[in-house]
C-alpha positions in Angstrom: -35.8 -63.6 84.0 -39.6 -63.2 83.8 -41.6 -64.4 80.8 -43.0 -60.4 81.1 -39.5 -59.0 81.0 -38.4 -61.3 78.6 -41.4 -60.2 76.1 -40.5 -56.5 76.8 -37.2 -57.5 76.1 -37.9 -59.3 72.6 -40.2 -56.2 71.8 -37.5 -53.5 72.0 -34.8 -55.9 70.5 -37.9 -56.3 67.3 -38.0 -52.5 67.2 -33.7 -51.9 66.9 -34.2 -54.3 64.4 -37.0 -52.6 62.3 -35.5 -49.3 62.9 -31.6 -50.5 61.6 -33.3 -52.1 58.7 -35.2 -48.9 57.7 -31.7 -47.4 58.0 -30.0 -50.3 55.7 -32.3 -49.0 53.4 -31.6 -45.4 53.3 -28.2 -46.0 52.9 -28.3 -48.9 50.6 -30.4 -46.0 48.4 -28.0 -43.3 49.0 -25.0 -45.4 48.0 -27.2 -46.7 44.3 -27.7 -42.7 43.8 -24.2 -41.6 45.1 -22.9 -44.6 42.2 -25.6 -43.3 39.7 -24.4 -40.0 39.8 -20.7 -41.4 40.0 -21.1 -43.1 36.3 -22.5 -39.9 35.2 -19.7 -37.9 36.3 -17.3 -40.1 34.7 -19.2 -40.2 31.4 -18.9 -36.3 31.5 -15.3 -36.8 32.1 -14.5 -39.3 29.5 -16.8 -36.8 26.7 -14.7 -33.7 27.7 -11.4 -35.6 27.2 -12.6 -36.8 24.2 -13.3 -32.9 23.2 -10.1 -31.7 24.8 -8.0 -34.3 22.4 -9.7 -33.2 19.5 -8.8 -29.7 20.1 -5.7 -30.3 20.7 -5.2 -32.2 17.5 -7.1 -29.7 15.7 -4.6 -26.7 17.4 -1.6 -29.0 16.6 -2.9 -29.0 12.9 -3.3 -24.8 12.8 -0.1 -24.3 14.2 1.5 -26.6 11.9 -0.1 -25.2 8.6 0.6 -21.6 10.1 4.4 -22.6 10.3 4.3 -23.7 7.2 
C-alpha cells in the first residue's frame, strides 16, 4: 500500500469517525431528554395517584356517612 493511499485511507477513516461521534452525540442528547421527560411523566403519575387515593378515601367517607 502507497503512503498516498494510505493517507486517503486514514482521511476517510478520520471522517467515519467525526461523523459517528457527531451521531454519539445526538443520541446521547436524545436519550438525556427522552429520561427528562421520563421523570416528568412519572412525577405526573405518582401526583395523580396521590389525588386518585384521596378521592377515594374521601368517596369511601360520603358513602359511609350517607349509610349511616
Amino acid at each position: 500500500m502507497s503512503l498516498d493511499v494510505a493517507n486517503k485511507t486514514n482521511i476517510e477513516l478520520q471522517k467515519t469517525i467525526k461523523k459517528q461521534s457527531l451521531q454519539l452525540t445526538e443520541l446521547q442528547n436524545h436519550y438525556d431528554e427522552t429520561q427528562r421527560q421520563l421523570a416528568v411523566t412519572l412525577d405526573q403519575c405518582a401526583i395523580a395517584t396521590r389525588k386518585v387515593q384521596s378521592l377515594s378515601a374521601e368517596l369511601e367517607e360520603l358513602r359511609a356517612n350517607y349509610d349511616n
